[in-house]
C-alpha positions, 0 to 999 in steps of 0.5 A: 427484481424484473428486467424492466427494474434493473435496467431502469437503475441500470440507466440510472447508474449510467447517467448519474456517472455520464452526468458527473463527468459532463459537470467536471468536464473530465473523466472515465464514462465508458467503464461505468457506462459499460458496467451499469448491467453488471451494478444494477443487480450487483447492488443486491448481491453485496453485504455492507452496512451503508451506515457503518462502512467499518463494519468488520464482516462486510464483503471487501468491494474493491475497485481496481480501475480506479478511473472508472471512480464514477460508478464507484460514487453512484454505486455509493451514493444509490446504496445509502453511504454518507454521500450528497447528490451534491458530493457527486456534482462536486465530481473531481473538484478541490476537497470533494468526496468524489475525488478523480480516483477512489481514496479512503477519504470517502465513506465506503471505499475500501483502499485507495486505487489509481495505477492498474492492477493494484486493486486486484493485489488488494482484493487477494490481499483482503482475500487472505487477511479474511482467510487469517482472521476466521482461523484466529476467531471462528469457532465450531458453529459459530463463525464471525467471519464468513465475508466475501471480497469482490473486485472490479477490473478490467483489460488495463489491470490484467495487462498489468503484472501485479495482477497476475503476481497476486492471482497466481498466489490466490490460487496457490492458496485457494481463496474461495472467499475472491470474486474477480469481476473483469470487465472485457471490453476488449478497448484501452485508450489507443483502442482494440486491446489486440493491439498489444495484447492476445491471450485466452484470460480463462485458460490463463486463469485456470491455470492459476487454480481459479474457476472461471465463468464467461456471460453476456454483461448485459444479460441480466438472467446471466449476471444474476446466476454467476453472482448467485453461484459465488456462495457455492465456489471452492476455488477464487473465481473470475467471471469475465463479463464481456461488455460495450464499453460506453453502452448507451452512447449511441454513436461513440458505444464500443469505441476507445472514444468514450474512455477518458473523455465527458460524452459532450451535451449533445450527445449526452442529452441524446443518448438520454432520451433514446433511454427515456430519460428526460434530456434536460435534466441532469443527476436525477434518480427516480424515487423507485431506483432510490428505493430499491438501491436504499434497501440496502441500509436497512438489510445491511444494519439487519445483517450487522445486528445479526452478526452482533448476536453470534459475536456475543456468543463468541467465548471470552478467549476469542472476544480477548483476543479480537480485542487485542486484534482492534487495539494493540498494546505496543508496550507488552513488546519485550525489545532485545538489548544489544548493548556491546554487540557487533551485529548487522541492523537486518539481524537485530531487525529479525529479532525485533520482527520476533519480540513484536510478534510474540507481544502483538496478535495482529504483527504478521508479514513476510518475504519476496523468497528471501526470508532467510536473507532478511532475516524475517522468519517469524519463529514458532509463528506458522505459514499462512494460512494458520500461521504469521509467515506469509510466503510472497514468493518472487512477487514484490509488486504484489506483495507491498499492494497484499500488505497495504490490504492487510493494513487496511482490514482492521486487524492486522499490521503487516511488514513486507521485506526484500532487498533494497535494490528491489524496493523500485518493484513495490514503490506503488505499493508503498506510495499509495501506503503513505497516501493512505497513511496505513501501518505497513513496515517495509524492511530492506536489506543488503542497503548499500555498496557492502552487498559486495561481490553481488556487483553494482545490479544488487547495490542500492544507490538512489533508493534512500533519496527516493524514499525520503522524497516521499511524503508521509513515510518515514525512512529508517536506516539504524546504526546499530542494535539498539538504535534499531529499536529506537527506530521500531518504538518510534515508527510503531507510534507514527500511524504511517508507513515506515521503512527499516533500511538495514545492513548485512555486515556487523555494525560497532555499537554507538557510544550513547546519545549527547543531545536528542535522540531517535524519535528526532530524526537525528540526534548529537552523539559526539561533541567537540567543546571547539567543533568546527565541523559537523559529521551526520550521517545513517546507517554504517557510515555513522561509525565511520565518521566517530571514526574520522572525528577522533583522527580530526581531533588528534589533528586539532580540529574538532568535530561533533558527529550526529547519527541521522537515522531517519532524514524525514523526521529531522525535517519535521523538528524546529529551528531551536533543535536544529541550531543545537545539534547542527551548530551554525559556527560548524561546517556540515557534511553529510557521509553516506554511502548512497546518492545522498543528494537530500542532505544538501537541505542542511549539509554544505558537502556531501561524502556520497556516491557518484555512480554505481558501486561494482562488484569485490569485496565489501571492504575494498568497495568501501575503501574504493569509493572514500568511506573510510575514515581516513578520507572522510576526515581528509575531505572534512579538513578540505571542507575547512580549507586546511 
């Protein structure tokens, strides 16, 4: 393609995004317009089927700055997606295609992007599931994934951590499948970069084992020679493509003014005419860009029909197998029993991560370097790349954001572990799992003030609360073994994110269920024909309050006990079910050993705690902080008035 035609769809690509943010009166023009050089010649480059956005070998284009959703709809829309000119003046309006920041809602956007940095996590974590997926299904001259994964940042997200926690994984395990395209234009919101930051990117890259390549974003001979070369690379590779924010903004060009802000009319209407646009005129494309940009449809559809050839070569172990990989069957998992046994919920967990991954092909995952803590080795599966067992390292950040990639490939349901105390550190991650509504299981362990001698920094106190605030996730905390498996066959048919809270001392085996059961959230499991109070509780407490209730009915005063093992899911039951398993002629209180501040949605008290823990023994914190049966039972007869 001449110079002359890819600056025209270059200019294209600059005021449709410029024109979308003037129509909404908000929005990120500088990045596309600093972009458009980099898109222009871009758009010819990538393999995607416009008309099949699901289509398993396409390359995985991920957006990381999400603000700069502008280009990422032009670039859509010009390609041939299921996009309207009129989905892109509906820009940042209520239930649009176009949302503010790229969501999964819209057709040909890979994963959900906003806070920065998260998208180069999904772009290695694409990265590694593509590496996964061509050892599981490639054979000898015949390789059905061969794809690459390319993703746009800028300075924001490489002043972020997350990015370098995930590169630095990247070149440990050499993804020579990753492009990074880095938009350097060396300004952020407050302006020059210099002002908080100062490094050599390429040098620090290097480091981390990429191979990295430094043009003129606006020289298209540069461009086109950097993503031509990405085919012969044997490392992940960076090109930092050194731009002007705002290219074409006349007197805003190069400034921290053209960042979040619509150019203004006159300006607009300006720079439009300094380009030999019509200055009237808004959302307009030539039919000759159109054309051009267009032809992606019909090359992507050839290259898919090209692709279904070599997949009807594939031998029928391989095509078995992918197709377990697509649909998982659920029901050839053989859960362990734990009936009878003392156990730790993260030890019945390790054993239930080992039955799942034994019956589900595409059940993987792994640890923040506490595999041996989370009990979360996955026996006999291998280490990454050829194997279940994904080494995150200290990394949770990245991990969560790794895992939600894997989610969202098409083969795979990931599961990432850690303490729960370091859940904050991939609370992003999750939040944007649930905002995607993506299979991705969280395991935390050590969940409460049993963790001990390792003081108040390792114990979790809100954790629980924040979680549960979350929409669209699903927070499990088991009391035992085999409500631990009830928790897993419950989450595994959600079709959300979920998350298995789990101790690390032994945990009595509970009595079987009286009314309900887990998939309600909650259920009756100890009932008094006179109750006059109710216990629910999670987790290790539940035994404490079967505990309590035999001591408040030696006391004549009965109690039932309800084992609430996922808050979220008790919400969402009816009126009818509530009233049978918290009685109205019943007092309430809700026993755990953390914050608890949610349970006042249905308790009148709550047994919680009201600081930080401190470090001892299990036992004696316990007994230090009020869980123990006997002050349980003391605080339910105040709860009375007796």
């Amino acid at each position: 393609m001449s110079s002359e035609q890819l600056s025209k769809i270059s200019n294209t690509i600059k005021f449709l995004s410029a024109d979308m943010i003037q129509s909404a009166n908000s929005g990120h023009p500088g990045t596309p317009m600093g972009l458009s050089d980099v898109m222009s010649v871009f758009m010819s480059k990538v393999r995607h089927n416009p008309k099949n956005p699901a289509w398993l070998n396409r390359d995985r284009v991920v957006f990381s700055g999400g603000h700069a959703s502008a280009l990422v709809y032009s670039y859509l829309y010009l390609s041939g997606y299921d996009l309207s000119m009129d989905d892109l003046k509906s820009f940042r309006r209520l239930h649009s295609k176009t949302p503010g920041h790229p969501e999964i809602t819209t057709p040909g956007v890979e994963i959900a992007t906003g806070p920065l940095g998260q998208g180069v996590a999904n772009a290695v974590g694409f990265a590694m599931a593509a590496k996964y997926a061509a050892h599981l299904l490639n054979e000898e001259g015949n390789e059905i994934i061969d794809h690459r994964v390319y993703c746009f940042c800028g300075d924001g997200d490489l002043q972020e951590g997350i990015s370098y926690e995930a590169c630095a994984l990247a070149g440990r395990h050499n993804l020579d499948n990753l492009t990074i395209i880095y938009d350097s234009n060396g300004i952020t919101i407050d302006g020059s970069t210099d002002i908080a930051w100062f490094e050599d990117v390429k040098v620090r890259f290097e480091a981390q084992g990429f191979e990295v390549a430094r043009i003129d974003g606006h020289n298209f001979d540069q461009i086109e020679f950097v993503l031509d070369e990405v085919k012969n690379k044997t490392k992940p590779y960076l090109i930092i493509a050194n731009t002007t924010i705002g290219k074409g903004a006349l007197e805003l060009e190069g400034t921290a003014k053209t960042h979040g802000a619509p150019l203004g009319e006159e300006l607009l209407a300006r720079a439009k005419q300094s380009l030999g646009f019509d200055p009237a005129q808004s959302f307009v494309v030539s039919e000759d860009v159109l054309f051009a940009t267009r032809a992606a449809v019909e090359k992507g559809d050839l290259e898919e029909r090209l692709w279904k050839e070599k997949l009807a070569k594939l031998s029928d172990e391989k095509r078995a197998l992918l197709n377990e990989l697509l649909n998982p069957d659920f029901s050839k998992i053989e859960f362990p029993d734990f009936s009878g046994l003392k156990v730790a919920t993260r030890d019945s967990n390790g054993k239930i991560l080992n039955a799942i991954a034994n019956a589900v092909p595409g059940f993987l995952g792994g640890s923040a370097d506490l595999a041996a803590s989370n009990k979360t080795e996955l026996k006999g599966g291998g280490d990454f790349p050829c194997g279940k067992n994904l080494h995150f390292g200290i990394r949770e950040h990245a991990m969560a954001a790794i895992g939600n990639a894997f989610a969202r490939y098409g083969l795979f349901i990931p599961f990432s572990a850690t303490f729960f105390i370091f859940s904050d550190y991939l609370k992003t991650g999750a939040r944007l799992a649930a905002l995607m509504g993506l299979r991705h299981y969280f395991v935390f362990t050590h969940d409460s003030i049993g963790v001990g001698e390792d003081g108040p920094t390792h114990e979790p106190i809100e954790q629980l609360s924040t979680f549960r605030a979350m929409p669209g996730f699903y927070t499990f905390r088991p009391a035992d073994g085999n409500e631990n498996v009830k928790c897993w066959r419950t989450a595994l048919a959600l079709n959300a994110p979920a998350a298995f809270v789990c101790s690390r001392q032994g945990l009595e085996p509970l009595p079987k269920a009286v009314l309900g059961d887990v998939q309600n959230g909650a259920y009756l499991l100890r009932q008094s024909k006179e109750a006059q109070i109710t216990l629910i509780a999670s987790g290790s407490e539940v035994s404490l309050c079967l505990k309590a209730a035999a001591i408040l009915q030696e006391q004549g005063i009965g109690a039932n006990v309800v084992s609430a093992p996922c808050f979220e899911l008790l919400c969402e039951q009816d009126a009818d079910y509530l009233a049978q398993i918290l009685q109205a002629q019943t007092k309430i209180l809700a026993v755990e050993a953390a914050s608890a501040l949610e349970w006042y949605k249905f308790a009148d008290a709550v047994h919680g705690m009201q600081s930080f823990g401190e470090s001892g023994n299990a036992s004696e914190l316990f007994k230090l902080f009020g869980f123990t049966d006997v002050a349980i039972a003391k605080e339910a007869r105040e709860l009375l008035g007796q």
